[in-house]
C-alpha positions in Angstrom: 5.2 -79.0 2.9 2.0 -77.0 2.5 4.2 -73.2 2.9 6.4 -74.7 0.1 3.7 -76.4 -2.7 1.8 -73.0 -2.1 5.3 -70.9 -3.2 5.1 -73.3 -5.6 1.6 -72.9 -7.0 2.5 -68.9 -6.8 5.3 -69.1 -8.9 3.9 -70.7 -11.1 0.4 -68.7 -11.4 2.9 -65.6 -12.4 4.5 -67.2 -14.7 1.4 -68.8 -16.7 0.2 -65.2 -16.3 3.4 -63.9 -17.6 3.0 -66.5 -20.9 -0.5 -65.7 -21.6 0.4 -61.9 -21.8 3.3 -63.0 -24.3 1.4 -64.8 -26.6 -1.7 -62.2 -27.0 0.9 -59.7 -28.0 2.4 -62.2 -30.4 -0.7 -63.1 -32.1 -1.6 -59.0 -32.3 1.8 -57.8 -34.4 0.5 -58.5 -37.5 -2.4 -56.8 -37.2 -0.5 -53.6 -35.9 1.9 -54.0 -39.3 -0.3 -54.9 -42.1 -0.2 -51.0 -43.8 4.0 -50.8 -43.5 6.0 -51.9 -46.7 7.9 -55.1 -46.4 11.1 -54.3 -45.6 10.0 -52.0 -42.4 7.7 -54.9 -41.1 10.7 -57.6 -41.3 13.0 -55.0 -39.6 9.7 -54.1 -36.7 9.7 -58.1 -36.6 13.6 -58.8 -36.0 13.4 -55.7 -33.4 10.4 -57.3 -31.6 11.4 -60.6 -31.7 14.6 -59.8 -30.1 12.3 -58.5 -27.0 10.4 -61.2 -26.7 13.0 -64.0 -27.1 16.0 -62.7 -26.0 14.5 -61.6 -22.8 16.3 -60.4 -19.6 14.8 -62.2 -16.6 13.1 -59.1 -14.7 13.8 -59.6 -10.6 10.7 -58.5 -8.7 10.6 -57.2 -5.3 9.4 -60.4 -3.4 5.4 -59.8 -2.6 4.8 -60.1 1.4 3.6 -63.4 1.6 0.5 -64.7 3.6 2.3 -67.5 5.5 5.9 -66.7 5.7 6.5 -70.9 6.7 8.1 -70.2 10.2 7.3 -71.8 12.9 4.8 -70.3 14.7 2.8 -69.3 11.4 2.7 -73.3 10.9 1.6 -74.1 14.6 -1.1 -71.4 13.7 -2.1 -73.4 11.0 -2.5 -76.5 12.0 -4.6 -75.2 15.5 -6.9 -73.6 13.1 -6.8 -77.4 10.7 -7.6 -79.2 14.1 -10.1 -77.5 15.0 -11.9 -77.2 12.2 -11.6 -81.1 12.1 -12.8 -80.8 15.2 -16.0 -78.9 14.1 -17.0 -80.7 11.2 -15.7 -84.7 12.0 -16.4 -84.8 16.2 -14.5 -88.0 17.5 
């Protein structure tokens, strides 16, 4: 359960990472286009736009992950858990 909420919490770090990027260069094009004459900013702005909203979904090579969820990376992780409980709550 851990392995897979913290795939979970990954995914979705990258892709609120992903977002933020997205909507700083949103808010920037009309500061890059402010000197071009009407018809060449709606034309920049129909070009852009198809970039940003009619977006392929890029595939990534998968990052090595820390804990790979098998089975002996979990048993690994729960010796260290009990003996940390161990540690710090004795019986």
């Amino acid at each position: 359960m851990a392995a897979y909420l913290s795939s979970l919490a990954d995914k979705h770090e990258e892709n609120e990472r992903i977002n933020r990027k997205m909507e700083l260069e949103l808010a920037s094009i009309e500061t890059y286009l402010v000197g071009f004459p009407p018809e060449i900013k709606n034309n920049l702005k129909e070009i852009l736009s198809d970039k940003f909203f009619a977006r392929q979904v890029i595939v990534k090579a998968k990052k090595k992950e820390k804990f790979s969820g098998n089975t002996a990376d979990l048993i690994r992780l729960l010796e260290k858990l009990i003996e940390f409980v161990k540690k710090n709550h004795p019986i």
